[in-house]
C-alpha positions in Angstrom: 0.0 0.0 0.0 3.0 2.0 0.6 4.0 2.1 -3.2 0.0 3.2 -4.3 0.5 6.2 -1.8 3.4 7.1 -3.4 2.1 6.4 -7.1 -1.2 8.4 -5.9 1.2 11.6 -4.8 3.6 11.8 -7.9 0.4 11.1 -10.1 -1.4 13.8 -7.8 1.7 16.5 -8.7 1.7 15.4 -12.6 -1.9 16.5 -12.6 -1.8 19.6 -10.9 2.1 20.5 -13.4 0.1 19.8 -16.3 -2.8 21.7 -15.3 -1.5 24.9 -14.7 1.0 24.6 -17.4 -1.6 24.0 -20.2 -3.3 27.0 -18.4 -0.1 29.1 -18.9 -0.2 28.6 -22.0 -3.7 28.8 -22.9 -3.4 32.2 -21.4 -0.3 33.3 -23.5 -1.7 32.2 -26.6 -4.9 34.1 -26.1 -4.7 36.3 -28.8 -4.2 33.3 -31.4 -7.3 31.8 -30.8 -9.6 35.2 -30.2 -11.4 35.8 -33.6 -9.3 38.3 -35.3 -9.9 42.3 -34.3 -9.7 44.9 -37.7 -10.2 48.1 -37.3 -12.5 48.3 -40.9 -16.2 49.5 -41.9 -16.5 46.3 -43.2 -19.0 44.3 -41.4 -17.6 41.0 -42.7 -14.9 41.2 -40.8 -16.8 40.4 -37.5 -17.8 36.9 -38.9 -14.3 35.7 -39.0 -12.0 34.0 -36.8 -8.3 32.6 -36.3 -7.6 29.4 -37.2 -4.2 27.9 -38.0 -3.6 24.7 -41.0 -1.6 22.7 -42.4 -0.3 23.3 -46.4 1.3 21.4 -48.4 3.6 23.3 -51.4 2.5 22.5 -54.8 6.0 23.2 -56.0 9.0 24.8 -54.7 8.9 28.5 -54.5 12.2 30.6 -54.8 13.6 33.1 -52.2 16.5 35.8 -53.1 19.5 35.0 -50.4 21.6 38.2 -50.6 24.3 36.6 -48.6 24.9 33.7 -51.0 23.8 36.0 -54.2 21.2 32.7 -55.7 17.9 31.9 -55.0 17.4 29.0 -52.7 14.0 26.7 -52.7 11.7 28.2 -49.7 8.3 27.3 -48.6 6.1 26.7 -45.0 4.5 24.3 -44.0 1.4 25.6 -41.8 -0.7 28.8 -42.0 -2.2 31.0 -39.9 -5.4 33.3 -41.2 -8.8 33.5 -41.3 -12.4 31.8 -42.1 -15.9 32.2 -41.8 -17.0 29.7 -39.3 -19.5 27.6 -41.1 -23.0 26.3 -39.5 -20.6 23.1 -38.3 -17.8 24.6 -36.6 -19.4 26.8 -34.7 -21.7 24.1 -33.2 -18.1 22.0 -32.6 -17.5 25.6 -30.8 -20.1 25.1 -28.5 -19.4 21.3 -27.8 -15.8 22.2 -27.5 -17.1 24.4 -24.6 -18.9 21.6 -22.9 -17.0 18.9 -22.8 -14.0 21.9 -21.3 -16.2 22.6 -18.4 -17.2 19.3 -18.0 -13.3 18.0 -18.1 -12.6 20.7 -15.1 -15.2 18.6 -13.1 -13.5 15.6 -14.4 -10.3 17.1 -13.1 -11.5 17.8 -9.6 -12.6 13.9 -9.6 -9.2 12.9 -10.8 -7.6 14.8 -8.0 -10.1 12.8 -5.4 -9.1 9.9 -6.2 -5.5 10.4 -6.2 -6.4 11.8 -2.9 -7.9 8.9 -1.4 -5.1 6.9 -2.5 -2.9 8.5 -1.0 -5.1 8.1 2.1 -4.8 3.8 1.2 -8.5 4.1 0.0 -8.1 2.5 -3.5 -10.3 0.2 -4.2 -13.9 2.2 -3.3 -16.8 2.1 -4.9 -16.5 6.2 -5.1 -13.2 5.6 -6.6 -15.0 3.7 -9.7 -16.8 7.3 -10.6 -14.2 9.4 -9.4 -11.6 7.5 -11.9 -14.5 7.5 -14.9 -15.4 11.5 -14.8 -11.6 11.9 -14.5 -10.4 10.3 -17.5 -13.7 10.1 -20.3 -14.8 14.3 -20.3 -11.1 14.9 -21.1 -11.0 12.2 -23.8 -14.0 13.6 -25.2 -12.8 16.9 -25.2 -9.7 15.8 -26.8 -11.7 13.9 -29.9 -14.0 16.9 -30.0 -10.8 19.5 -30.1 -9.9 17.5 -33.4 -13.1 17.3 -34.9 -13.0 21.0 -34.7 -9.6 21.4 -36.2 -10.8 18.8 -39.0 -14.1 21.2 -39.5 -12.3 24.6 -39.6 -10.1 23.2 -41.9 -12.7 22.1 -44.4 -13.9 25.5 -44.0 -10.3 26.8 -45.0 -10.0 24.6 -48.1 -13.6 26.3 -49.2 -12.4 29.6 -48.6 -8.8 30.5 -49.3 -6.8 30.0 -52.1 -2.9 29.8 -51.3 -0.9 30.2 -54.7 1.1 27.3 -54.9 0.0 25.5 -51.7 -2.9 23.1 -51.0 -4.6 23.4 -47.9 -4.0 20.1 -45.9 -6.8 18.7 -44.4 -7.0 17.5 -40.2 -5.1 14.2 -39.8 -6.9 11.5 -37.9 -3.0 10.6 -36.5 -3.1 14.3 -35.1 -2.6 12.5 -31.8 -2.2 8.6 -30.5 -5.3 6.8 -30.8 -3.0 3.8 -28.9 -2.6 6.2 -26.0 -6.4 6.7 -25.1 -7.2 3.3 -26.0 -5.0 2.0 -23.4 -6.2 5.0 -21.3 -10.2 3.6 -21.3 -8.7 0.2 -21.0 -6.3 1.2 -18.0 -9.3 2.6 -16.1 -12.0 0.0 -17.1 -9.1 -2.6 -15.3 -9.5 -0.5 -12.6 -13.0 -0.5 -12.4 -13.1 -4.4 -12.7 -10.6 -4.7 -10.1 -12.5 -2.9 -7.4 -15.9 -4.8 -8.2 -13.7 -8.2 -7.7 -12.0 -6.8 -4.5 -15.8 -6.1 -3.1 -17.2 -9.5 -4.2 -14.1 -11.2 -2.4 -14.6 -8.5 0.7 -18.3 -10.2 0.6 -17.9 -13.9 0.0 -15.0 -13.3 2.6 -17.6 -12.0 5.1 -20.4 -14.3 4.7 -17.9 -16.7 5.0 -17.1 -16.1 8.8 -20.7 -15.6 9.1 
């Protein structure tokens, strides 16, 4: 029991780094993901809004080098501008928002339990929700975060037109499928373990009954 209390703390500390590191950051990178501000009398320009893709150079394009007095082959490989959000992404917008506020409540669950194992109280039937709400909202946020990429990107490839790039489309390998497969799995063990644990904790007492 000694080695889950100590699992439970360093998982405990993990949580809480990640946390307020991806909050850091969220916060610095703000003004990437606020739709775009221009001063203009053009109405239009309130329906748009950042968004940042992947291209993919039709050819190679040629940039002067002054230092070496030749042109060298040049090109990038994402973009950064601006789309109308269509009818799709901005209801992935508002499921993007749910699934956030439900992961915080996840996150407080998460902490819980590593909590009560720290206290030795692993295998609870509390524990079996606490470990579920922790680790499913943020997988769905996670899946719902690319399906907005994927979305925003079609929206892209409908409306720009990058001279000599092609707009690259989300990639389903954007992040390990393995990794939150083993994640579920992982927890569903978990959750299997504690219901064997109380059926033994039963038989056990009826037992010395």
């Amino acid at each position: 029991m000694k080695t889950f209390k100590i699992i439970g703390l360093i998982a405990l500390l993990i949580v809480l780094f990640e946390f307020i590191g991806g909050f850091n950051d969220g916060w610095s990178d703000v003004d990437k993901l606020a739709p775009i501000s221009i001063e203009s009398a053009d109405p239009a320009f309130d329906k748009v809004t950042a968004t940042t893709f992947d291209v993919l150079p039709d050819s190679a394009i040629q940039a002067a080098n002054s230092q070496a007095g030749t042109t060298v082959p040049t090109g990038f490989m994402q973009c950064h501008s601006y789309i109308v959000p269509s009818g799709l992404t901005n209801f992935t917008y508002i499921l993007l928002g749910l699934t956030g506020l439900v992961s915080f409540y996840g996150l407080y669950n998460l902490i819980r339990l590593f909590i009560s194992i720290i206290r030795k109280e692993v295998f609870t039937s509390i524990n079996i929700r606490r470990i579920r709400w922790g680790v499913y909202p943020p997988i769905a946020y996670h899946l719902v975060k690319y399906f907005l990429n994927w979305s925003e990107t079609r929206d892209a490839m409908a409306q720009l037109t990058i001279p000599g790039y092609t707009i690259q489309p989300a990639s389903p390998f954007e992040f390990s499928w393995i990794g939150i497969l083993l994640l579920i799995l992982l927890t569903e063990v978990f959750v299997v373990a504690v219901k064997l644990k109380q059926e033994f904790d039963h038989l056990k007492s009826s037992s010395t009954l």
